[in-house]
C-alpha positions, 0 to 999 in steps of 0.5 A: 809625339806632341803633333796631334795634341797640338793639331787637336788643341789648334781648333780651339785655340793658338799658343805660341811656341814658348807656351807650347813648350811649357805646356809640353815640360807638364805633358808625360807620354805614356805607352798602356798596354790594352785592358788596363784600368786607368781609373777605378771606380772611387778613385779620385782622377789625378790625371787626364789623358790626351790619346796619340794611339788606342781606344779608351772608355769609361763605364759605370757599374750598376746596381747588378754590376753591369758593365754601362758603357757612358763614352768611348774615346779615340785617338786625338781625345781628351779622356777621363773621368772629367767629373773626378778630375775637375773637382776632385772627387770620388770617380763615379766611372771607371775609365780603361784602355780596350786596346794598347795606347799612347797617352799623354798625360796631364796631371791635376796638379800640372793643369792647376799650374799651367792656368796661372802659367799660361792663361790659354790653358783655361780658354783651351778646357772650357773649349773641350768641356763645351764640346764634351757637353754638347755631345753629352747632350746629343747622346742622350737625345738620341737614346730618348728619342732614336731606335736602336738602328738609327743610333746604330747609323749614326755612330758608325757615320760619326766615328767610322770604322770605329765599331770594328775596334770596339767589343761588340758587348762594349758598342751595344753598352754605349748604345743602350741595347743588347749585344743580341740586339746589336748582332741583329741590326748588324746582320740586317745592315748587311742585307 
């Protein structure tokens, strides 16, 4: 149950077994089932979600209420609407399941704890929020600057075969085009 959370958590920082042990005392697991919304839009985040199983995203809903697909997260993640859980305000994102997951889950109020408990913990989310933020930050210059196609590589090199689990409405979202669009960079891939 704990196995990937502490493979995952090991490449940022090393916690000895009494701290793990703690850490797993404030962790829930949770099994979710597939399209079921985690978060809603306005709700302030009062957990986070560590993946074992499944796929999540988050999206934002615009003006016209479209669905605008921001992230999708995989097994061995952190998820969340980060910006709601970390301060404590209003979601500007909805964060959902697109199939059925096995989270474990970490409270607001548990992670608050868990910094005084055990100091790592700070040290461990400055590291994914570091990592969050440069990928942010690779995602946006690729929708600047690459066509379509060329983040349409990019994403299956990055998360291989993940596109397969993905609605196509959903990819094509995350990438800034169309689904139609999308089905024809799929079809000339294929040629």
């Amino acid at each position: 149950m704990f196995d990937n959370f502490w493979a995952f958590a090991a490449q940022f920082v090393s916690f000895t077994k009494k701290e793990k042990e703690h850490i797993q005392s404030q962790l829930v697991l949770r099994d979710v089932p597939k399209n079921h919304t985690l978060i809603d839009f306005g709700d302030i985040a009062r957990e986070a979600y560590f993946i074992n199983k499944g796929i999540l995203r988050f999206y934002y809903i615009s003006d016209e209420g479209n669905e605008i697909t921001g992230f999708v997260f995989q097994e061995n993640m952190m998820a969340g609407s980060h910006e709601s859980f970390f301060s404590q305000v209003p979601s500007l994102q909805v964060v959902e399941t697109l199939e059925a997951a096995e989270l474990l889950v970490l409270s607001h109020a548990s992670l608050q704890q868990l910094y005084l408990d055990v100091p790592k913990m700070n040290i461990l989310v400055r590291k994914i929020l570091e990592q969050r933020m440069a990928h942010a930050q690779k995602v946006l210059a690729s929708l600047i600057i690459h066509k379509p196609a060329d983040r349409y590589k990019a994403y299956q090199e990055l998360h291989p075969g993940l596109e397969n689990r993905i609605p196509q409405h959903v990819l094509a979202s995350y990438m800034g085009i169309t689904p139609v669009s999308l089905s024809r960079i799929r079809a000339r891939k294929k040629q």
